[in-house]
N, C-alpha and C positions, 0 to 999 in steps of 0.2 A: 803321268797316267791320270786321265779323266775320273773325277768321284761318282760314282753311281750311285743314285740317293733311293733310296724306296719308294720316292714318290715318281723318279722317273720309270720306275720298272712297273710302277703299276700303272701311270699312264699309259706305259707300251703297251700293257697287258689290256688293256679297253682299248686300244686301237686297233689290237691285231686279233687278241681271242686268245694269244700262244698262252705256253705256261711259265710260271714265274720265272723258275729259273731258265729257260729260255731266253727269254726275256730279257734278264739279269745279262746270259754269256754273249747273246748279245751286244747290248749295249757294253760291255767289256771290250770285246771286239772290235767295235765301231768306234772306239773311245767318249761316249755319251753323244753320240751321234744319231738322233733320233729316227731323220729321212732316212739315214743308211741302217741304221737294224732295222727297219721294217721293212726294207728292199733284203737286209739279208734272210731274217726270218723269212720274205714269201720265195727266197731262193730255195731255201731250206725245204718249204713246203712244198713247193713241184718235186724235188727229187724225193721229199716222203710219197707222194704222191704215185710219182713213178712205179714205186718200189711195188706200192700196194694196187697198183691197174689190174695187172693179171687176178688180184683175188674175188671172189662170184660174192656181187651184191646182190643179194634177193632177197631180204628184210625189207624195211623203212616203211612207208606210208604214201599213200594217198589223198591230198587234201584238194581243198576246193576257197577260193575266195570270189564272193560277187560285188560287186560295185557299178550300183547303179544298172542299166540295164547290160552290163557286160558280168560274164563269169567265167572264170578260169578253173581249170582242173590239172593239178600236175602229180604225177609218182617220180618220187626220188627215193633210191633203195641205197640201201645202207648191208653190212655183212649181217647186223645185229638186231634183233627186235629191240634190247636195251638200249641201244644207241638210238633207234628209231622212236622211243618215248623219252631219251632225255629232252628236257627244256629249251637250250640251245639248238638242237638238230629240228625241232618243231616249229622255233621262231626261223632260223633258218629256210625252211619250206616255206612259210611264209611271206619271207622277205623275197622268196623266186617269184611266187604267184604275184606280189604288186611289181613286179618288174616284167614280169609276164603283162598285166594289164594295163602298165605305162605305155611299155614300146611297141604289146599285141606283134611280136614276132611269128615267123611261119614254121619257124624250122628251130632246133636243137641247137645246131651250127649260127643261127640267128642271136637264140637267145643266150649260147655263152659269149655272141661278142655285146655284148648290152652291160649297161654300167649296172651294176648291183646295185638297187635301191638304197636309197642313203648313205651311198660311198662312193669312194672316185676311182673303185676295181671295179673290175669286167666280171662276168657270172664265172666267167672260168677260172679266172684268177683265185674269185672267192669260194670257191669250190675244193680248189685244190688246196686254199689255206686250211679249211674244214676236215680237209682230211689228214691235213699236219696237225691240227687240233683234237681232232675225236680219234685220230689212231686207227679208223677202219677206211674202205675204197667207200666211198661214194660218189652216185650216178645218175646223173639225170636220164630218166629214161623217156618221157613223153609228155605232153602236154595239151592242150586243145581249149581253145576260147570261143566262147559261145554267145553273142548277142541278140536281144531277143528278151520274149517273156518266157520263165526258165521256172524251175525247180529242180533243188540239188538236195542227192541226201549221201552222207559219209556213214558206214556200217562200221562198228566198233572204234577202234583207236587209228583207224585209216585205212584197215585191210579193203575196202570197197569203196568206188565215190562214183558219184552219179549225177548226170546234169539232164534233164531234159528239156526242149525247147516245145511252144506251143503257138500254132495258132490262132489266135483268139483275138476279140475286142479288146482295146485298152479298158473302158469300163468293167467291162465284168474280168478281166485279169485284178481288178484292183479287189472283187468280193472276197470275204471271207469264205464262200462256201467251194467258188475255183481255186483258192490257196490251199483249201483243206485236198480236195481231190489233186490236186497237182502234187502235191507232198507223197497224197497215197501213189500216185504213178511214179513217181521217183522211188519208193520204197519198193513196189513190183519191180523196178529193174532193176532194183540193185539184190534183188532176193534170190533171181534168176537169170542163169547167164545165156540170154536168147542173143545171138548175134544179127539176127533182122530186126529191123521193123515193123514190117507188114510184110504179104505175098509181092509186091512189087517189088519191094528193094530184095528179092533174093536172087542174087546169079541165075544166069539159067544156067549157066554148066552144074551149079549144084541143085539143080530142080532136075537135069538131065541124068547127073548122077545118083541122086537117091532113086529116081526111077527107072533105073538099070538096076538096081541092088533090091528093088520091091518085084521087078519082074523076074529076076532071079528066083528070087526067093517062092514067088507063086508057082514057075514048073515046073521049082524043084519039088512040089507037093505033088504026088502021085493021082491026087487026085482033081490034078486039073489037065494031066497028060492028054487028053483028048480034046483039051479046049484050044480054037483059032486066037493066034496070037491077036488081032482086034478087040475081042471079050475079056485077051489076058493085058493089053493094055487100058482098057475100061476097068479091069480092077483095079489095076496098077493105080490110075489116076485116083483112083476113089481111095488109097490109103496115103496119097500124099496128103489128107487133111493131118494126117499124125504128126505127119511132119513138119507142117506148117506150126500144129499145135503147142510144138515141143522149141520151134525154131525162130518164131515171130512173136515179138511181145505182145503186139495185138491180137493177136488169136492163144495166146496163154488164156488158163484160168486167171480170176483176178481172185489176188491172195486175200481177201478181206471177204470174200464171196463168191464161193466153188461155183454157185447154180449161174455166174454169168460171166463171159469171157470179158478182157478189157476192153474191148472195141463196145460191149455194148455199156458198160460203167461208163464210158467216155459221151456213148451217144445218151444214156439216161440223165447224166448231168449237164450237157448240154440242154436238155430238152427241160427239164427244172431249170437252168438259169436264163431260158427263153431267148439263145443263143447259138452258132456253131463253134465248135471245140476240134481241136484235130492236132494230134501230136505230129508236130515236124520231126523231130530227127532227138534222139539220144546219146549218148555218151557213157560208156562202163568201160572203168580202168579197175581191174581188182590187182592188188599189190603182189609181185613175183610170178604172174603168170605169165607161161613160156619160159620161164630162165630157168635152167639145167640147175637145181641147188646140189650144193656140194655134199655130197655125205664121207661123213669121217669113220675112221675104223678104229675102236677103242681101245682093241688089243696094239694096235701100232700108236697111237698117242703114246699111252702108257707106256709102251717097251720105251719111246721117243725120249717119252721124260726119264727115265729111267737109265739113260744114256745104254741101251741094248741095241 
């Protein structure tokens, strides 16, 4: 029978993430057979893996890495906020985004076949060891790379991340006083979850639908019963500015200064750095939105533990 020395098990232990004695039964296993415990550990880790697919991650975080004129944004959710601010699970998120920015993949399916940044596993691979390790599902849930002149802001410990791209001068992209305001538009989106840009980029089916539900609403007012629907669509049109307001980050207020919307903060600083300015396109990933979180029933834990 093979000796197991402490120092092999702690080797394992920095190759793989596992826990000690893991590690240990392991290499017992394997009879101190290195390549083969760590082929059995990530055996091990799929079928943890497995086990824990079906459970609702909708914790974890949001992060952002830029490099150079490229920047990435990814959510990878976790069961746990706890698990989502250990050290490991954060360096982990970050090891996706430069493997993200290495291989600039398109797709999900793209980037679990990609070698995990500084190792010779695949993102799926090292995924599913993550979740032999941390004990909860974890999921990559989305991603998107942005090149360009940018500005990113993350809202707390990662619940919100925000990229947005600009069209500008390279010189005055490089002023201090376009950095200041590009921060501040990053901070507007990520304050306010408007899912347009501007009046262009909105569907017309949802231009068409809010304006079925505004004319609605006008004759169902008794007091417009006698008005030609032409006057009741002239009103109509005239409150889609609410909507715009409520729906497009350029026509939002700008958070810093109620008395003027962002388009025109956008054109006042253009016009002080003796320039044009124009945001191209945005990015808001806020952490667990859309995913159904689980809620538990205390009286049924408790009977659970209780064996009832």
């Amino acid at each position: 029978m093979a000796t197991i020395s402490a120092q092999m098990v702690g080797d394992l232990k920095k190759k793989t993430g596992a826990g000690l004695m893991d590690c240990k039964k392991a290499l017992v296993e394997t009879q101190g057979n290195v390549d083969a415990a760590i082929k059995l550990l990530r055996e091990k880790g799929l079928a943890a893996a497995a086990k824990k697919a079906d459970r609702i991650a909708a914790d974890g975080l949001v992060s952002v890495l830029k490099d150079g004129d490229t920047v990435a944004m990814v959510e990878v959710n976790s069961e746990t906020d706890f698990v989502a601010k250990n050290a490991t699970f954060v360096e982990f998120v970050q090891g996706i985004l430069r493997t993200i920015i290495a291989n600039k993949p398109a797709t999900i399916a793209e980037l679990n076949a990609c070698q995990f940044d500084g190792t010779e596993f695949t993102v799926e691979a090292t995924v599913k060891d993550k979740i032999y390790t941390i004990g909860e599902n974890i999921t990559l849930r989305r991603f998107v790379v942005v090149e360009g002149v940018t500005s990113t802001y993350i809202h707390g410990n990662g619940s919100i991340g925000v990229i947005v791209k600009f069209d500008v001068d390279a010189a005055t992209a490089e002023k201090a006083e376009f950095v200041e305001f590009a921060k501040n538009i990053a901070l507007q989106a990520g304050a306010y979850a408007t899912p347009y840009l501007d009046r262009d980029h909105v569907p017309a089916s949802a231009i068409a639908e809010e304006k079925e539900v505004i004319m609605n609403q006008i004759k169902n007012d008794p007091k417009n019963a006698s008005k030609p629907d032409s006057i009741i669509e002239k009103m109509a049109m005239g409150k889609l500015g609410k909507f715009y307001e409520e729906n497009c980050l350029v026509d939002k207020e700008y958070i810093k200064d109620d008395n003027m919307k962002v388009s025109q903060y956008v054109a006042a600083t253009a016009k002080a750095l003796g320039t044009t300015i124009k945001i191209a396109s945005f990015e808001r990933f806020e952490k667990g939105e859309g995913i159904e979180k689980r809620e538990d029933n205390l009286g049924d834990e408790v009977a659970k533990m209780l064996g009832k």
